[in-house]
SEGUTI-70015 format. One record per residue (C-alpha): x, y, z; residue in one letter; residue number from 1. Coordinates in steps of 0.001 Angstrom, whole numbers, plus 500000, padded with zeros to 6 digits. Last residue first. Example, Ala and Ser with C-alpha at 12.3 -4.5 7.8 and 13.67 -1.06 7.14 Angstrom:
BEGIN
@xx=513670	yy=498940	zz=507140	residuo=S	num=2
@xx=512300	yy=495500	zz=507800	residuo=A	num=1
This chain:
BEGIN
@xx=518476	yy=501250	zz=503996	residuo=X	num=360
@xx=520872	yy=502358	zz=505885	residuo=X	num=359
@xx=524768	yy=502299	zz=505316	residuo=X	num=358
@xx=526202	yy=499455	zz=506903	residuo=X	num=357
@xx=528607	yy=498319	zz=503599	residuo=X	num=356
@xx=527023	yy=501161	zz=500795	residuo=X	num=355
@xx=523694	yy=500126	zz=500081	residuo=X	num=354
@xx=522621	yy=500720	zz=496174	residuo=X	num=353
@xx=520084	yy=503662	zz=496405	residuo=X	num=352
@xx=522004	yy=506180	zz=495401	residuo=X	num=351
@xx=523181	yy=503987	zz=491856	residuo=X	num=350
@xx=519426	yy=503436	zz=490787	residuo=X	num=349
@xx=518554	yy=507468	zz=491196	residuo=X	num=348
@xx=521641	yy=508184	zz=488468	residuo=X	num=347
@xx=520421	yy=505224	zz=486653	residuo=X	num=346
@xx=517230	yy=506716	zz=486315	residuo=X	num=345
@xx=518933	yy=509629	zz=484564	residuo=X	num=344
@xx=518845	yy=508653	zz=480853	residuo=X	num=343
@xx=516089	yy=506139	zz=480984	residuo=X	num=342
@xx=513807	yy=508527	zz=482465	residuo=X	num=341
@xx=514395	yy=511909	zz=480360	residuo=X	num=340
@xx=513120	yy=509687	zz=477630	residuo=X	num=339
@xx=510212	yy=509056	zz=479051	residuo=X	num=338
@xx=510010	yy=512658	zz=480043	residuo=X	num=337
@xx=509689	yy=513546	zz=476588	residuo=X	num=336
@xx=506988	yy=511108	zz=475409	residuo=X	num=335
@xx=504718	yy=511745	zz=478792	residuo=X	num=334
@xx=505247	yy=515664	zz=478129	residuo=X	num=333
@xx=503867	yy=515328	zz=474872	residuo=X	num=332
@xx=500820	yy=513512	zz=475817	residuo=X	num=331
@xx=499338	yy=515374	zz=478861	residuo=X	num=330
@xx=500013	yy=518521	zz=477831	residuo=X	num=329
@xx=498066	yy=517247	zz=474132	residuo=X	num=328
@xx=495060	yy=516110	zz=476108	residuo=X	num=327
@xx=494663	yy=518753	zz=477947	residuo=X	num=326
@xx=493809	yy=520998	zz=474629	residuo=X	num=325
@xx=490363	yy=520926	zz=474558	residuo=X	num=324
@xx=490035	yy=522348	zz=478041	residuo=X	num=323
@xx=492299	yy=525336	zz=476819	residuo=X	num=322
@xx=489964	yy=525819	zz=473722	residuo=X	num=321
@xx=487428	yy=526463	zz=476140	residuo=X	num=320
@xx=488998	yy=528747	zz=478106	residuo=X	num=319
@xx=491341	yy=528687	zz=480902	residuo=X	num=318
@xx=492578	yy=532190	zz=480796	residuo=X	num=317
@xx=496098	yy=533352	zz=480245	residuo=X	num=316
@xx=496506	yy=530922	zz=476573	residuo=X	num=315
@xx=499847	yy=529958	zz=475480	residuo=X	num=314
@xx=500248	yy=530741	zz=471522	residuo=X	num=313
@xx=501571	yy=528237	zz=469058	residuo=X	num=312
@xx=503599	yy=529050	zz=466907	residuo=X	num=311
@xx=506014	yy=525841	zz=466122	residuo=X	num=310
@xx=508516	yy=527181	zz=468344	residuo=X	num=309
@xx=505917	yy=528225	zz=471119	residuo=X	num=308
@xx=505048	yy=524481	zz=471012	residuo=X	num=307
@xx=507880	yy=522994	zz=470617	residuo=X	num=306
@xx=509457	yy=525309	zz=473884	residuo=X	num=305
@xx=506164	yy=524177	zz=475753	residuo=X	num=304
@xx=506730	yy=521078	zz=475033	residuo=X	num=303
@xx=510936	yy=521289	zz=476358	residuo=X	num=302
@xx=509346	yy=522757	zz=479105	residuo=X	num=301
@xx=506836	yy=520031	zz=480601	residuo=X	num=300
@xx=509695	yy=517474	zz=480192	residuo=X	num=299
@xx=511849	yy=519838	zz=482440	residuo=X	num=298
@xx=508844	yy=519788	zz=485140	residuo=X	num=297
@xx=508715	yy=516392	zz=485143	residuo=X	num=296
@xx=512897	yy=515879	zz=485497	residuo=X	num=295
@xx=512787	yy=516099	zz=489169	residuo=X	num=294
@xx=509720	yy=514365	zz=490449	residuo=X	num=293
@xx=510479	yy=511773	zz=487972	residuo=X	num=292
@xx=513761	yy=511188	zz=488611	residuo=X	num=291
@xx=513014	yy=510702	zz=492369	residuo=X	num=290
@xx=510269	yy=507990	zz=491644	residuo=X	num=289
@xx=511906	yy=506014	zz=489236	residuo=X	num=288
@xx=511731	yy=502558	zz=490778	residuo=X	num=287
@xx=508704	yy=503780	zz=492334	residuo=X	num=286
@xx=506628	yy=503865	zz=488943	residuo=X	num=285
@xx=507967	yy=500947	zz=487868	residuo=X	num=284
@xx=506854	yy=498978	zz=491011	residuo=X	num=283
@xx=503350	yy=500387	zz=490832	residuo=X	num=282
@xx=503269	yy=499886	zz=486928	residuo=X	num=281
@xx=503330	yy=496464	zz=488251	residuo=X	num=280
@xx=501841	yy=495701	zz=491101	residuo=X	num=279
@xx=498209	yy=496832	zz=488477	residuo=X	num=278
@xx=498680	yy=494111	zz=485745	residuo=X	num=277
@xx=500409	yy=491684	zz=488611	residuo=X	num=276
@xx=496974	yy=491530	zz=490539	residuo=X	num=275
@xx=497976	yy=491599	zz=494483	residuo=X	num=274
@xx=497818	yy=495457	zz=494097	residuo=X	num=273
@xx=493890	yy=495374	zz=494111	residuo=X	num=272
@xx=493734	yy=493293	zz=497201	residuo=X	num=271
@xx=495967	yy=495435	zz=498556	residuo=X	num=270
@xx=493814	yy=498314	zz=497615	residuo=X	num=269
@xx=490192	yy=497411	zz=498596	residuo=X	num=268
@xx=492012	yy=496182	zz=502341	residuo=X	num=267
@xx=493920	yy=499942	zz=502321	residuo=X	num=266
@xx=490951	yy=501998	zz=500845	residuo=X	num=265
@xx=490068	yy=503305	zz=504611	residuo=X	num=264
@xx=493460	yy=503890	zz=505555	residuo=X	num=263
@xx=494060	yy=505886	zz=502418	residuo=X	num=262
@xx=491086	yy=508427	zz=503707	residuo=X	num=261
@xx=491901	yy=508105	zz=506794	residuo=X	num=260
@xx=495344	yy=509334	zz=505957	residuo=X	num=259
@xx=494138	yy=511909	zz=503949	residuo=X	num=258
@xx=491737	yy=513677	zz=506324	residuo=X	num=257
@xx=494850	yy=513575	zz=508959	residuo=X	num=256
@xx=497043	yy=515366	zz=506389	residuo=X	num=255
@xx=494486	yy=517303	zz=505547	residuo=X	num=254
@xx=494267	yy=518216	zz=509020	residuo=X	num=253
@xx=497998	yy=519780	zz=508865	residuo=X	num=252
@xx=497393	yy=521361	zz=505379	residuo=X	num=251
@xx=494717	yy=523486	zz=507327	residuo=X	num=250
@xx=497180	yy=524306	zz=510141	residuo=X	num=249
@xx=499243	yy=526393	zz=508129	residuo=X	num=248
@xx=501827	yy=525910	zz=505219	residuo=X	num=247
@xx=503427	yy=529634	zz=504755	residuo=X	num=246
@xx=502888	yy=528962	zz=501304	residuo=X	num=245
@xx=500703	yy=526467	zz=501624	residuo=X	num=244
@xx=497083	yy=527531	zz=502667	residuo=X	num=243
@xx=497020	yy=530402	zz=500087	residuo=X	num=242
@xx=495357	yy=533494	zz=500059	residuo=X	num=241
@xx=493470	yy=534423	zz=497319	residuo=X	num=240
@xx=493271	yy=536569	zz=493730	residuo=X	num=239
@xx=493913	yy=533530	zz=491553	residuo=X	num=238
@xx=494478	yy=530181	zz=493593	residuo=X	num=237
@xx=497273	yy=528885	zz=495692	residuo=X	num=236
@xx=496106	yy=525010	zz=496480	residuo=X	num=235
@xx=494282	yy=523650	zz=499390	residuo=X	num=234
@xx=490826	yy=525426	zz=498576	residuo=X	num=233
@xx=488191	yy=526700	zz=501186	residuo=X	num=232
@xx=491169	yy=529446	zz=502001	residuo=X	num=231
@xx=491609	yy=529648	zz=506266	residuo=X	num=230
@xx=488557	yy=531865	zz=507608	residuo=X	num=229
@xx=488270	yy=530175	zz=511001	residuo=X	num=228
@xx=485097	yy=528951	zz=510953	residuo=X	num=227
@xx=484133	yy=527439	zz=507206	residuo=X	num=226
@xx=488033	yy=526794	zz=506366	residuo=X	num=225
@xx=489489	yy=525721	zz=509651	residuo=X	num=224
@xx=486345	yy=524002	zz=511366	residuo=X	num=223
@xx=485840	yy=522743	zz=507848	residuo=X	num=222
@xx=488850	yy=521202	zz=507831	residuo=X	num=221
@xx=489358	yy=520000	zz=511160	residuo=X	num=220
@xx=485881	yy=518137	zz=510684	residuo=X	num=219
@xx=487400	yy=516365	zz=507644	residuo=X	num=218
@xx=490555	yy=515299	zz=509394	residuo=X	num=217
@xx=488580	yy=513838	zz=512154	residuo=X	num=216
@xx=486440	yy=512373	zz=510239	residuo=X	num=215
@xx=488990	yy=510381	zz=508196	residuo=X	num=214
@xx=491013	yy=509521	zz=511533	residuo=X	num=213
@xx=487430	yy=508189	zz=512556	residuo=X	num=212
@xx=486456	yy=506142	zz=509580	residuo=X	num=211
@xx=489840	yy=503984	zz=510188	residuo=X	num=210
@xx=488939	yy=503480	zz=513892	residuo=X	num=209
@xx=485029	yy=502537	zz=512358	residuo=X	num=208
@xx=486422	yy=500268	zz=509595	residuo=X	num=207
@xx=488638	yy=497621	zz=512274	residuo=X	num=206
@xx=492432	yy=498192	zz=512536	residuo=X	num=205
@xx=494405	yy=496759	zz=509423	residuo=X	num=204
@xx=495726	yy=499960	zz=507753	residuo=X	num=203
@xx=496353	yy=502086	zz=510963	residuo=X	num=202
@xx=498602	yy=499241	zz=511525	residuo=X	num=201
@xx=499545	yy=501615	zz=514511	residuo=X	num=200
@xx=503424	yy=501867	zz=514464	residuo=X	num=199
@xx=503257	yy=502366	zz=510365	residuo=X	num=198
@xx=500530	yy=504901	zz=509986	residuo=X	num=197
@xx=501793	yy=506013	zz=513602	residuo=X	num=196
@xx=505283	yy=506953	zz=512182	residuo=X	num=195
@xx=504084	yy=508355	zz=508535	residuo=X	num=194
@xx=501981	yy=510996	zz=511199	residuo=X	num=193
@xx=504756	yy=511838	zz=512229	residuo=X	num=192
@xx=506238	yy=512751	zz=508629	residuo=X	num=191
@xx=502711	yy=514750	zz=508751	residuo=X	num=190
@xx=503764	yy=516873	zz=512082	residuo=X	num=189
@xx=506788	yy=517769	zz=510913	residuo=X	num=188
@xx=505665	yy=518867	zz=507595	residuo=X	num=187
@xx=503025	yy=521151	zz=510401	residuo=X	num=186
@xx=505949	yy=522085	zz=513038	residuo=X	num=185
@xx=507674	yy=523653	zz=509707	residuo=X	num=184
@xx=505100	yy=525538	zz=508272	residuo=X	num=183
@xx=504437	yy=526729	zz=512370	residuo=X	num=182
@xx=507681	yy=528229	zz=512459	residuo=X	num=181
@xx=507016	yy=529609	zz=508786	residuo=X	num=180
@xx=503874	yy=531570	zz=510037	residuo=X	num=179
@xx=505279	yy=532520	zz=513689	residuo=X	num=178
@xx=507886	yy=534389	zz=511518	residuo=X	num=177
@xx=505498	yy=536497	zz=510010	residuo=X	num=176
@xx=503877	yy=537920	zz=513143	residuo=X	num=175
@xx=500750	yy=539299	zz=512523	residuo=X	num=174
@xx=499520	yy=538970	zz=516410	residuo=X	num=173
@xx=496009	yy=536899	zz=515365	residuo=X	num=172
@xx=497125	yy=535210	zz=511938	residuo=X	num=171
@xx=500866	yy=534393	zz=513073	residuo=X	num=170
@xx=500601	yy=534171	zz=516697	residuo=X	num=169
@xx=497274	yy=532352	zz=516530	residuo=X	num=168
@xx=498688	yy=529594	zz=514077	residuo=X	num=167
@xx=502018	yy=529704	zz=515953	residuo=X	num=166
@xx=499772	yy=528369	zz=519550	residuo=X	num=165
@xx=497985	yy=526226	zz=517128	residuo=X	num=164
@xx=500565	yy=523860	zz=515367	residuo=X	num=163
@xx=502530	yy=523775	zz=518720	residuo=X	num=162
@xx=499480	yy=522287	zz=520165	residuo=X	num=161
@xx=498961	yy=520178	zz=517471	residuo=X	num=160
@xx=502301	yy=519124	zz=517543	residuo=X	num=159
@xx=502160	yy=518256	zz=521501	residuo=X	num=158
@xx=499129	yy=516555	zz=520478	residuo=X	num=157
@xx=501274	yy=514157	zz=517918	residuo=X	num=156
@xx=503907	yy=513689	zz=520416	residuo=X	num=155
@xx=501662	yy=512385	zz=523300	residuo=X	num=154
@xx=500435	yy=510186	zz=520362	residuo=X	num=153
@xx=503318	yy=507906	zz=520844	residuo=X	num=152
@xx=505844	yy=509186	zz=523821	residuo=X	num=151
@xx=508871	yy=506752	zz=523279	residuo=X	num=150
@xx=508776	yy=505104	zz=520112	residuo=X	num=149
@xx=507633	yy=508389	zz=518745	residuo=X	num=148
@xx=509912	yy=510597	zz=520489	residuo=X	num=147
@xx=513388	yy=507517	zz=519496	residuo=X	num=146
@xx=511601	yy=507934	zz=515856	residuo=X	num=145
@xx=512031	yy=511645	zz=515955	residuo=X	num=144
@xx=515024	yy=511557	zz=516854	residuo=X	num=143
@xx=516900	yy=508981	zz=514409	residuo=X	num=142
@xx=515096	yy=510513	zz=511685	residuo=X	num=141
@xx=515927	yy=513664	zz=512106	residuo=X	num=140
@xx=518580	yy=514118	zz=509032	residuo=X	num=139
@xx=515491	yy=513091	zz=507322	residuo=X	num=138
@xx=513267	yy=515341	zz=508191	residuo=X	num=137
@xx=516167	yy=517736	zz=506707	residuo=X	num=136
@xx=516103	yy=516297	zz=504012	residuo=X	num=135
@xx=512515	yy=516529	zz=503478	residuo=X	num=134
@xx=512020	yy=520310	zz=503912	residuo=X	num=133
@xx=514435	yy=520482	zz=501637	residuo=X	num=132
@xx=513582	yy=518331	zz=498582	residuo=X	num=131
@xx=509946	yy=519503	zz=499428	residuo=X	num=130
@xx=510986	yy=523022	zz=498497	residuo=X	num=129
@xx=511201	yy=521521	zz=494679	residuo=X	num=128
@xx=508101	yy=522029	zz=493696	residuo=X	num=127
@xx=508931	yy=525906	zz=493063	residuo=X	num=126
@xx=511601	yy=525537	zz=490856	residuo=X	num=125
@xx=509837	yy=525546	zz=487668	residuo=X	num=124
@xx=507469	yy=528116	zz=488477	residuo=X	num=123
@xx=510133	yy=530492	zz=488763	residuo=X	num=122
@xx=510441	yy=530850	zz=485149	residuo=X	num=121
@xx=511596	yy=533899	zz=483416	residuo=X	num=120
@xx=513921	yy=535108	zz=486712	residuo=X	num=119
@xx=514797	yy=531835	zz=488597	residuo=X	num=118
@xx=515611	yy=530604	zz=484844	residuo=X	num=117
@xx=518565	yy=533198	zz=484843	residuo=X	num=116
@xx=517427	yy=535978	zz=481512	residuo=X	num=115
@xx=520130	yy=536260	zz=479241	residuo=X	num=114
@xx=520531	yy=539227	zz=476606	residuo=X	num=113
@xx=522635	yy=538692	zz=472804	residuo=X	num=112
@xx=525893	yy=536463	zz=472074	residuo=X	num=111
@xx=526361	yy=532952	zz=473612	residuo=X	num=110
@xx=528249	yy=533146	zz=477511	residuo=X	num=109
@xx=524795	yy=532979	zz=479328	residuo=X	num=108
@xx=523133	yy=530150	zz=477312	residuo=X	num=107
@xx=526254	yy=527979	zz=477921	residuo=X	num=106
@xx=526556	yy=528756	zz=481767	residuo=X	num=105
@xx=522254	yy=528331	zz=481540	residuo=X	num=104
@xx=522983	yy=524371	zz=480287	residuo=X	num=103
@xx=525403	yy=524143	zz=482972	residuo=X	num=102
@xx=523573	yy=524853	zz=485249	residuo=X	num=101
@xx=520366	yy=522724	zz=484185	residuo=X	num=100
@xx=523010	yy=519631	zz=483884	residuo=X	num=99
@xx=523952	yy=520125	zz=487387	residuo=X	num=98
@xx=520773	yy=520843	zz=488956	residuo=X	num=97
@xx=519371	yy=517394	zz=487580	residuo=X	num=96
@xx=522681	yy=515837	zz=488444	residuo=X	num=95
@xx=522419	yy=517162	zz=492017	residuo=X	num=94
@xx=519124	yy=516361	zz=492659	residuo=X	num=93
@xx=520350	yy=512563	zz=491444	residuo=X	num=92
@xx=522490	yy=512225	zz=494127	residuo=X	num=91
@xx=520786	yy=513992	zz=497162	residuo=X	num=90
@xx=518027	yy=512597	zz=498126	residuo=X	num=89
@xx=519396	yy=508768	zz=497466	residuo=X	num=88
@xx=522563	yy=509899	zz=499591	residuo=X	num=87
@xx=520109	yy=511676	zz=501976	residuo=X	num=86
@xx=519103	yy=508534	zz=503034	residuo=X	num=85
@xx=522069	yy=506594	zz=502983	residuo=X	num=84
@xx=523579	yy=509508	zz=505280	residuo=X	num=83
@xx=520967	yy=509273	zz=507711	residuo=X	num=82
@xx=521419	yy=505540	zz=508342	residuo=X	num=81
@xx=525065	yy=506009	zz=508983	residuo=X	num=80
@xx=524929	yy=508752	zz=511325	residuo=X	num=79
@xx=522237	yy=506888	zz=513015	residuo=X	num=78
@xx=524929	yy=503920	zz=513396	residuo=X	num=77
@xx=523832	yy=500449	zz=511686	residuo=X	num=76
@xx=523909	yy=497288	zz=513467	residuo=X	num=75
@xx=521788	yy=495729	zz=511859	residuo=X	num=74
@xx=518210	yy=495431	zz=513455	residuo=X	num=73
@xx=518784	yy=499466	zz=513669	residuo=X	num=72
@xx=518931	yy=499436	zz=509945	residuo=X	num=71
@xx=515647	yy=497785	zz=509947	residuo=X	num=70
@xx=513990	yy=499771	zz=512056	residuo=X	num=69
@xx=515670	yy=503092	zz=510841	residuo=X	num=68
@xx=514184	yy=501530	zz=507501	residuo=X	num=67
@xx=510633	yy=500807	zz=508063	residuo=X	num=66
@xx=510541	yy=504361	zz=510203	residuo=X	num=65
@xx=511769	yy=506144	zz=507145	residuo=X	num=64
@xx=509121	yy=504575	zz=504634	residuo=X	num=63
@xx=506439	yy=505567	zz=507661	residuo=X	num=62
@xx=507358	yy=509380	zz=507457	residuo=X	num=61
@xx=508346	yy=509671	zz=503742	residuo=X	num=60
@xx=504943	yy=508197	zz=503074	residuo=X	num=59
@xx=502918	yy=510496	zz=505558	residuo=X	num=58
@xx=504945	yy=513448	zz=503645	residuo=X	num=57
@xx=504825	yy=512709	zz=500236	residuo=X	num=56
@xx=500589	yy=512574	zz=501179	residuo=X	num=55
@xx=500727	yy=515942	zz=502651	residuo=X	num=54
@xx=501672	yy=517050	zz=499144	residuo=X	num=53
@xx=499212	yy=515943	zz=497983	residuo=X	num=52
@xx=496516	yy=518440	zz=496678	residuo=X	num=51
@xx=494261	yy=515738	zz=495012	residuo=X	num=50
@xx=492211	yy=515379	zz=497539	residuo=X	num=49
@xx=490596	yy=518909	zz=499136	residuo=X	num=48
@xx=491929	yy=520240	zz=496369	residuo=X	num=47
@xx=489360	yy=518868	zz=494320	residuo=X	num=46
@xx=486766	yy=520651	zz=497018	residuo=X	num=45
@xx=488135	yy=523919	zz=495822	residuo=X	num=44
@xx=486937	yy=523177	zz=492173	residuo=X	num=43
@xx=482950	yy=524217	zz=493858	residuo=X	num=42
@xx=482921	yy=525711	zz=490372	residuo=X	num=41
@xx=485519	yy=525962	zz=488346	residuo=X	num=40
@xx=487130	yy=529159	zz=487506	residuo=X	num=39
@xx=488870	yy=529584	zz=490861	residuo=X	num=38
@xx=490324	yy=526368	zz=490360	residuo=X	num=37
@xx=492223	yy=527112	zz=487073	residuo=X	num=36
@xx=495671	yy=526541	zz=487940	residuo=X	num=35
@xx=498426	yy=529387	zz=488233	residuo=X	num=34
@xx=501448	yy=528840	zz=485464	residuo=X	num=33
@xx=503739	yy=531807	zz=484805	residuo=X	num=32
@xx=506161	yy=532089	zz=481947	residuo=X	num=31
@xx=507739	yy=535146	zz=482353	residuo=X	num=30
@xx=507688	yy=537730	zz=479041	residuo=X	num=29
@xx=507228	yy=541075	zz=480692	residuo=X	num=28
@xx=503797	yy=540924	zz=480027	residuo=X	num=27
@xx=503437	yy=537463	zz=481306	residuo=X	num=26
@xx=503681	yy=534580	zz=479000	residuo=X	num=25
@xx=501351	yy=531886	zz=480111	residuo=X	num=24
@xx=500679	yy=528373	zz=481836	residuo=X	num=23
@xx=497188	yy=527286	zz=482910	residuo=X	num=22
@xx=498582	yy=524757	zz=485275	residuo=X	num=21
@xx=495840	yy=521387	zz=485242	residuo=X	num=20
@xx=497729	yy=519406	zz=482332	residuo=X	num=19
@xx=500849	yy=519107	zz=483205	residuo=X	num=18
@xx=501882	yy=520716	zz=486735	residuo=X	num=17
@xx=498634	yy=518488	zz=487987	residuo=X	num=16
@xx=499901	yy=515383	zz=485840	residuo=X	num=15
@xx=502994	yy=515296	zz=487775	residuo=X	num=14
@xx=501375	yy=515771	zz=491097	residuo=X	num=13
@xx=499114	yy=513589	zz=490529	residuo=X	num=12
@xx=501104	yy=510697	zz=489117	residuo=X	num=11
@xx=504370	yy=511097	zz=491635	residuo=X	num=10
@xx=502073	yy=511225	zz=494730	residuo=X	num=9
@xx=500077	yy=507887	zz=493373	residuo=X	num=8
@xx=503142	yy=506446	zz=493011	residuo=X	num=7
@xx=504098	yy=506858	zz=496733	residuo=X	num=6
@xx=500530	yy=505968	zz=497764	residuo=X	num=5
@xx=501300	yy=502910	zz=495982	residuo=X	num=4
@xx=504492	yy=501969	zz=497483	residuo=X	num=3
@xx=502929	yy=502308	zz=501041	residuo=X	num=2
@xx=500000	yy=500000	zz=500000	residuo=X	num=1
């Protein structure tokens, strides 16, 4: 079930950037890329599933415990552990940022004006905050595992508690540090979460237990959005405040919504998975994982490069003639990033070979 969640993360998030970003040229010639939610209605409640990020981090959270407990079975030193981890972070991030510096390096020293991507496109870099954010989760590992082994739940309510005292400091006393302080204590709070999804066997206890973490997501949520003012929708949208970007405590009970929601589906799933025509694609899909999530993005851009090329224009509204064209940004990007695959999958392959005690 874990592995599937994680492909599931890859395929929405991919196809989101794809096929649900209404990219443009700005005036001054950016390429932005806000999604049409506000122009659907009742959209918001989309969000509500298929914005998952919180997802990443539930998986990351019970992946990580699996292996400190099996590294620990061992023999193998935190230090150790933590630097296997970040070795499969880390290796194939730096290719990708390698081979996109030195492809601006070569646009920068040809004749005429050049533009840094961070300036024309910061779109493109956006996603990747969650490389971050997770590495350093991961550097915690050993701690947060020893809390959680320790305290259990005590260390989920402290979080929530936490979560809320920064929420009330940021939105009720304005203070903008109190909003990234409690951005943080929420990601920390869903790699947690990972912990008891594993410790728990959230997955096997009986349908009302796994009903309840669903309802008790879903009641945080609209206590958030319908009494405390957060956004209704768990994505940036056009002209609004967005949940994310400071993360608040709304993303924090999706997280719990979410996780009683894949608790709920786990028997359905597994007995799903257990057909080879579904494991499958499963299996492929995390084999690549990583390289995905990094090269997606690049895929998308080489398309939209075609396109422009071959003069096409990039609609700023999500018309009707934008609908029709989803098909196409789903399409083209597939073919180039399947290519993009096979050359740096290896890169991805190589991390995550065990080096002698290193964790797994």
């Amino acid at each position: 079930m874990i592995d599937a969640a994680r492909a599931l993360c890859i395929v929405v998030v991919t196809l989101w950037h794809w096929t649900l970003s209404v990219t443009h040229r700005t005036a001054d010639g950016r390429l932005a890329m806000p999604n049409p939610i506000h122009a659907v209605p009742g959209g918001w409640l989309a969000t509500w599933v298929l914005q998952i990020m919180p997802v990443f981090f539930l998986v990351g959270g019970y992946a990580n415990l699996v292996g400190w407990q099996r590294a620990q079975a061992r023999g193998t030193t935190a230090g150790r552990f933590v630097r296997g981890r970040l070795r499969r972070l880390l290796w194939p991030t730096a290719v990708w940022a390698l081979v996109w510096l030195a492809g601006e390096l070569i646009a920068a020293a040809l004749p005429g004006p050049h533009r840094w991507m961070w300036e024309w496109f910061p779109g493109y870099l956006t996603p990747l905050w969650f490389l971050g954010v997770y590495g350093l989760l991961i550097a915690a590992v050993p701690i947060t595992t020893s809390l959680n082994a320790r305290y259990g739940a005590r260390v989920l309510v402290v979080l929530v508690l936490l979560i809320a005292l920064g929420s009330v400091a940021h939105r009720g006393a304005d203070l903008a540090w109190a909003g990234w302080a409690t951005a943080a204590l929420v990601w920390l709070f869903c790699h947690q979460l990972g912990y008891a999804w594993r410790s728990w066997e959230l997955g096997r206890r009986p349908p009302a237990q796994r009903l309840a973490v669903a309802g008790a997501g879903l009641a945080g949520l609209v206590a958030l959005t319908a009494g405390a003012g957060y956004p209704l929708s768990m994505v940036g949208t056009v002209g609004a405040k967005s949940n994310l970007f400071p993360t608040n405590a709304a993303i924090a009970a999706l997280a719990v919504f979410q996780l009683g929601l894949l608790v709920l589906v786990t028997p359905a799933a597994e007995r799903l998975l257990r057909r080879p025509a579904v494991w499958k694609p499963v299996v492929a899909l995390n084999v690549g994982a990583l390289t995905i999530f990094l090269w997606h993005m690049t895929a998308y851009l080489v398309v939209l490069w075609a396109y422009e090329g071959l003069g096409g224009t990039l609609p700023a509204q999500p018309t009707a003639g934008w609908w029709a064209q989803r098909w196409l940004w789903l399409m083209a990007p597939s073919a180039v990033l399947a290519v993009l695959a096979v050359l740096f999958v290896r890169v991805e392959l190589a991390a995550r070979r065990p080096r002698t005690g290193a964790g797994r």
